[in-house]
C-alpha positions as CSV (number, residue, x, y, z in Angstrom):
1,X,11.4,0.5,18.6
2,X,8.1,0.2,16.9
3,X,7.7,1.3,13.0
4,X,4.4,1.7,11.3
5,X,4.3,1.0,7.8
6,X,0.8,2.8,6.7
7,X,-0.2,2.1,3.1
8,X,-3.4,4.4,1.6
9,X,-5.1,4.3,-2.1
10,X,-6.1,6.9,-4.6
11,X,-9.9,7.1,-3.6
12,X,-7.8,9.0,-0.3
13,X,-5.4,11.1,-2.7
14,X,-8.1,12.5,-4.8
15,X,-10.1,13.7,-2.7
16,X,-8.7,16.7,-0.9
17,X,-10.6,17.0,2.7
18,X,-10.4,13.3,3.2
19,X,-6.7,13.1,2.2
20,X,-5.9,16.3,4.9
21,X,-7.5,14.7,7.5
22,X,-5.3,11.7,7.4
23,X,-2.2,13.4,7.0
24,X,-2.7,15.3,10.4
25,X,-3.1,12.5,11.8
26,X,-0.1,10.4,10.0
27,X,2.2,13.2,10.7
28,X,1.4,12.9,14.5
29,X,1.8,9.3,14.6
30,X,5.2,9.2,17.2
31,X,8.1,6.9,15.9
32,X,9.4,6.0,12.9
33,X,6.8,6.0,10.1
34,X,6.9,5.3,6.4
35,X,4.0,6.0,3.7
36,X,3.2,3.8,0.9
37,X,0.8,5.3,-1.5
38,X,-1.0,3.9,-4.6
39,X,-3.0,5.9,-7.2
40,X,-5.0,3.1,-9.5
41,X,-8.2,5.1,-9.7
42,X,-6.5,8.2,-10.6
43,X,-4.9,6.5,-13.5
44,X,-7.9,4.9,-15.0
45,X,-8.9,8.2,-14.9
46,X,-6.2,9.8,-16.8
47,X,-6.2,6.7,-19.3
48,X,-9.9,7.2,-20.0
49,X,-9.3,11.0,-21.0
50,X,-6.5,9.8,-23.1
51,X,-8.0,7.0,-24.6
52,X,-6.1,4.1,-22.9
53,X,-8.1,0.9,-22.1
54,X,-7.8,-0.6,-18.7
55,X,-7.6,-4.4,-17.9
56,X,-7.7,-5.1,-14.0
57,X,-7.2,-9.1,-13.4
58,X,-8.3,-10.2,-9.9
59,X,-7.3,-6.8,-8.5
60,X,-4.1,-6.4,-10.8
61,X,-3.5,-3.5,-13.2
62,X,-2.3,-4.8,-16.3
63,X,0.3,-2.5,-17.8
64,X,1.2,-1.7,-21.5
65,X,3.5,1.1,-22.4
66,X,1.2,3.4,-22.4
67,X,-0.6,2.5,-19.1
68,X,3.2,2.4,-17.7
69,X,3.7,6.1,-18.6
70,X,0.5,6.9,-17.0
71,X,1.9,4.8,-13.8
72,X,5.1,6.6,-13.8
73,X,2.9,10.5,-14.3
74,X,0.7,9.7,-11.6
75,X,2.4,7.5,-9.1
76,X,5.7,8.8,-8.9
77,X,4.6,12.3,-10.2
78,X,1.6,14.2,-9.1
79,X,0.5,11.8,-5.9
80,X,4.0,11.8,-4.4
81,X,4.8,15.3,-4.8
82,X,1.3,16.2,-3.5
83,X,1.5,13.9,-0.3
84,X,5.3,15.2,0.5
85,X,4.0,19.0,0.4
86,X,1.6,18.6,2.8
87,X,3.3,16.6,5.0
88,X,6.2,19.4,4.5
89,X,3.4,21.8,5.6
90,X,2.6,19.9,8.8
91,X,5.9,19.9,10.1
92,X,7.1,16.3,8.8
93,X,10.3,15.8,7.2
94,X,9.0,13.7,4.3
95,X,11.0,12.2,1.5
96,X,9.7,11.2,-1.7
97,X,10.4,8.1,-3.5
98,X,10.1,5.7,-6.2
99,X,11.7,1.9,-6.2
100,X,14.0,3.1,-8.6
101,X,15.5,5.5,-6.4
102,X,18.8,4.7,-4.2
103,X,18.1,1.1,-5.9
104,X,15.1,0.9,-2.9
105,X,13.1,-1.9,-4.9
106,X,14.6,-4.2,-7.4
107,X,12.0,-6.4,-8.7
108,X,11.7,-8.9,-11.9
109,X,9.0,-8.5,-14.7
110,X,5.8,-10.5,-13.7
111,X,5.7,-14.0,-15.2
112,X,2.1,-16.1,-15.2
113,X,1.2,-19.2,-16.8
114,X,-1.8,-17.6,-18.6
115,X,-1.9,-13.8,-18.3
116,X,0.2,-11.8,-19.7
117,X,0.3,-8.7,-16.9
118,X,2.7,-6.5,-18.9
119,X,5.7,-4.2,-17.1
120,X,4.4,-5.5,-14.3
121,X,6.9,-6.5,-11.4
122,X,7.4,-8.8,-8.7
123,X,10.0,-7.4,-5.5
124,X,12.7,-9.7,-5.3
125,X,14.9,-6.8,-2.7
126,X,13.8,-3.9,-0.3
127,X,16.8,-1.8,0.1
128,X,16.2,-2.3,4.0
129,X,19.6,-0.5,4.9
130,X,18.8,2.7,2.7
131,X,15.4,2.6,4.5
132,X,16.7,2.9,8.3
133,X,19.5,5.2,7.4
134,X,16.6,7.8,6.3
135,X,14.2,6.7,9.6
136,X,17.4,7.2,11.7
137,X,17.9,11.0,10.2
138,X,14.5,11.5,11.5
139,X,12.8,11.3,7.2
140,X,9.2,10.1,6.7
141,X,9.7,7.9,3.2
142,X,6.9,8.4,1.1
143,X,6.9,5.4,-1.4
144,X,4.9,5.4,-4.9
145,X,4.0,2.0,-6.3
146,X,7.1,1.5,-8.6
147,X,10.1,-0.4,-9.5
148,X,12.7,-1.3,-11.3
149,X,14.4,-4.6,-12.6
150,X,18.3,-3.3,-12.3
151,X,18.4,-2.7,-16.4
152,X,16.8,0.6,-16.4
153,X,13.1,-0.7,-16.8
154,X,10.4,0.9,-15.0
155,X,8.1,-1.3,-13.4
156,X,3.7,-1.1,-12.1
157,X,4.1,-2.6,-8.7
158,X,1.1,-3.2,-6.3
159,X,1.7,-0.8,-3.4
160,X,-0.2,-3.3,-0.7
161,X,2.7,-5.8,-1.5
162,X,5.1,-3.1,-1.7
163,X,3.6,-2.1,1.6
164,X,4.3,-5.5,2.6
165,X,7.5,-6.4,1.1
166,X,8.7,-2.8,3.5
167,X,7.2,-4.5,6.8
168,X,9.2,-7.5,6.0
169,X,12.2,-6.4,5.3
170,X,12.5,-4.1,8.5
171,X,10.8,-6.4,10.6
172,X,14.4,-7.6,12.0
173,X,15.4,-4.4,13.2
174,X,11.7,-2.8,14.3
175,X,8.2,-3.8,15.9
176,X,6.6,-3.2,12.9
177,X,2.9,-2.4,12.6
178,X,1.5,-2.4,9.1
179,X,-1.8,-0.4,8.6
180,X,-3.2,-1.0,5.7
181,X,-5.8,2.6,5.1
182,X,-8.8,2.7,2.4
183,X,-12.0,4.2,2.0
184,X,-13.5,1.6,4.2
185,X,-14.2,0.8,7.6
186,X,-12.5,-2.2,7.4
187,X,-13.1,-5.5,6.0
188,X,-17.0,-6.2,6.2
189,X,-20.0,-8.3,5.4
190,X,-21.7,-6.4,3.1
191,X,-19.7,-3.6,1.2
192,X,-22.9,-1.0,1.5
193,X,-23.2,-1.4,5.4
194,X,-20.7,0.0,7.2
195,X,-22.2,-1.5,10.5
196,X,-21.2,-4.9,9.0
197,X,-17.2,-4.1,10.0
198,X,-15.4,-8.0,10.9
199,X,-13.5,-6.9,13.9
200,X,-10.9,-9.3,13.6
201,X,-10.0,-11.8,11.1
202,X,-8.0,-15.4,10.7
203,X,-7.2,-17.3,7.8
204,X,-9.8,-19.6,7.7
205,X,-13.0,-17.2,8.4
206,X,-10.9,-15.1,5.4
207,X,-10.7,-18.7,2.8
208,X,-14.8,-19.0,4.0
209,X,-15.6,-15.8,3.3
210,X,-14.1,-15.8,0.0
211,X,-15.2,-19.2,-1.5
212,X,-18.9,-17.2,-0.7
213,X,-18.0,-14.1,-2.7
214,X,-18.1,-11.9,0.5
215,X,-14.5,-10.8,0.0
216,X,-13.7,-9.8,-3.6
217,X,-11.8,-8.0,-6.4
218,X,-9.0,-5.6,-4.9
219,X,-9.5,-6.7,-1.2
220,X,-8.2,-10.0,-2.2
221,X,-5.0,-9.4,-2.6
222,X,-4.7,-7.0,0.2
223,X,-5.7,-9.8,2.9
224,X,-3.2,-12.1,0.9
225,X,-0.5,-9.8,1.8
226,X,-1.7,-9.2,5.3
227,X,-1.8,-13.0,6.1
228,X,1.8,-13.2,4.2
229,X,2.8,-10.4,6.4
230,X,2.1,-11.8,9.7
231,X,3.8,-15.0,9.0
232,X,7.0,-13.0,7.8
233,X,7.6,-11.1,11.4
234,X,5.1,-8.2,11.3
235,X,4.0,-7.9,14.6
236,X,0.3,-6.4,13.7
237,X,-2.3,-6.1,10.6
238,X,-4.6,-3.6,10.4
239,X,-7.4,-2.8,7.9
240,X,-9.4,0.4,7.8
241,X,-10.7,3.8,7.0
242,X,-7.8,5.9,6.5
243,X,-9.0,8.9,8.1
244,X,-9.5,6.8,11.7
245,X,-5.3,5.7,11.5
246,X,-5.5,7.1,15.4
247,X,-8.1,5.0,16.2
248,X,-7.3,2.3,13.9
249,X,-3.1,2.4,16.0
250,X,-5.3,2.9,18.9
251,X,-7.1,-0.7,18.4
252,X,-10.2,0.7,18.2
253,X,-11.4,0.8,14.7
254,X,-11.0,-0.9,11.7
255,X,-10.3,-5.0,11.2
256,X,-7.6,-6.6,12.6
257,X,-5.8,-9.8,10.9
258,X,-5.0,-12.7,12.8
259,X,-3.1,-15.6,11.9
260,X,-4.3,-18.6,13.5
261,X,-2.1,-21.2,12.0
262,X,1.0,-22.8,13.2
């Protein structure tokens, strides 16, 4: 039975039109289907209002207390809630859902030689059980970018590796697709040309691209988990424009990641 695991960012949530469009077509996707959503641009936005300075580290929110309550506000808040309406609207039984929530992601507080990332956390279990039980009443999980570490903290996890961390963990029991939506075409060349779109992608033309500068910033971490993903029992990787998920499940937009390594 195939699952798709479909993860989309805030540039999608924030803006309405764009946001509809790919809800139509995420609530026709056939199958079992779970949502992973993040929200990072929204926040800085709220934090700037409020006054709350903003440290990104190679594509990483750093998270204070305050930044953490902003997290919590708009992750598990406002962008859930949102997404699960409209799904509701378009005839999808969604569920909306935090790590914290039926225990679904237990992770441990970020540790790093030199940086100090804050209530930042690391998934050390998906709650893979809880997960198919809900796909297996016919629910749509829609997952916001948060954890917890099993003593009641709170925790700013990056929803591509939560995205991931899903795939895994259900990857025994499904044919699991992960699509991995943003406000791209998919990965390219150059950023400003979206002619420029790479196809397909292995590991090595990724490491090249990379030590050139080509590939930066937040799409670093995004092909990390992709590659990770493959190797771990994902079927298929897929990068691209959110609003093209039928043609991205389809195979014909967006980039798709190949592992070409024993």
């Amino acid at each position: 039975m195939v699952l798709r695991v479909v993860k989309i960012g805030g540039n999608i949530i924030e803006d309405t039109q764009r946001l509809d469009v790919f809800l139509a077509s995420f609530a026709a996707l056939p199958g079992a289907k779970i949502l992973v959503h993040g929200g990072g641009k929204i926040a800085t936005e709220l934090a700037e209002k409020l006054g709350i300075p903003q440290n990104v580290v190679d594509g990483r929110r750093v998270t204070d207390e305050n930044t953490l309550r902003i997290a919590v506000m708009v992750y598990g808040g406002w962008a859930n809630k949102q997404i699960v309406a409209k799904l509701q609207a378009l005839g999808c039984p969604a569920l909306g859902v935090c790590g914290a929530d039926g225990d679904l992601l237990r992770a441990h507080k970020r540790k790093h030689a030199t940086i100090n990332y804050g209530w930042v956390g690391d998934i050390d279990t998906v709650n893979a059980p809880l997960l198919d039980r809900w796909l297996g009443q016919g629910l749509t999980p829609v997952v916001a970018p948060l954890s917890h570490d099993g003593h009641g903290q709170l925790l700013n996890t990056n929803a591509d590796t939560i995205a991931l961390e899903i795939a895994q963990a259900l990857s025994h029991a499904f044919h699991v697709e992960l699509l991995y939506g943003f406000e791209k075409s998919g990965v390219l060349l150059d950023v400003n040309n979206s002619d420029s779109r790479i196809a397909s992608l292995t590991f090595d033309h990724y490491k090249q691209l990379k030590a050139q500068g080509v590939i930066t910033e937040g799409m670093i971490p995004k092909l990390e988990n992709a590659f990770s993903a493959l190797k771990k029992g994902v079927l298929k990787v897929i990068i691209g424009q959110a609003e093209n998920l039928t043609q991205m499940v389809a195979g014909e937009d967006g980039t798709t990641i190949v592992w070409d390594r024993e």
